[in-house]
C-alpha positions, 0 to 999 in steps of 0.5 A, a space after each residue: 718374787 722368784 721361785 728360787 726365793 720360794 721354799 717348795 713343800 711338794 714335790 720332787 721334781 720326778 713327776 710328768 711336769 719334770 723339774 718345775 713340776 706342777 700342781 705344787 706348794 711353795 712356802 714363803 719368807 712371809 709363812 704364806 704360800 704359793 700355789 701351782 697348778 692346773 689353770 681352773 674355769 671354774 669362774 673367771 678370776 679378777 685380771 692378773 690372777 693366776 698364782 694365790 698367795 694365802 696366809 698357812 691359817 687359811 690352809 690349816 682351816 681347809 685341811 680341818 675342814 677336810 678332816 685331814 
């Protein structure tokens, strides 16, 4: 999928990341996401991670438990 095809939630293109501008969230065709941001070592992810895709319940439930 390219990130013409992707609908971008966050973000508009001013920032210190310019145009592709990072951390983002994009949304798909599908209703997930996709989300760009600095690469984390906080554990070691499975080979070809690097974007996550997630269902927009997963994100509803994360901003819940956030109290936002």
């Amino acid at each position: 999928m390219a990130r013409e095809e992707l609908t971008r939630l966050t973000g508009n293109g001013n920032g210190e990341c310019g145009e592709d501008g990072c951390p983002n969230v994009y949304r798909t065709e599908r209703g997930t996401f996709v989300v760009q941001g600095d690469v984390s070592d906080a554990f070691a992810p499975q080979p070809g991670e690097g974007l996550v895709e997630i269902p927009e319940s997963v994100l509803r439930e994360a901003f819940r438990a956030l109290g936002w």
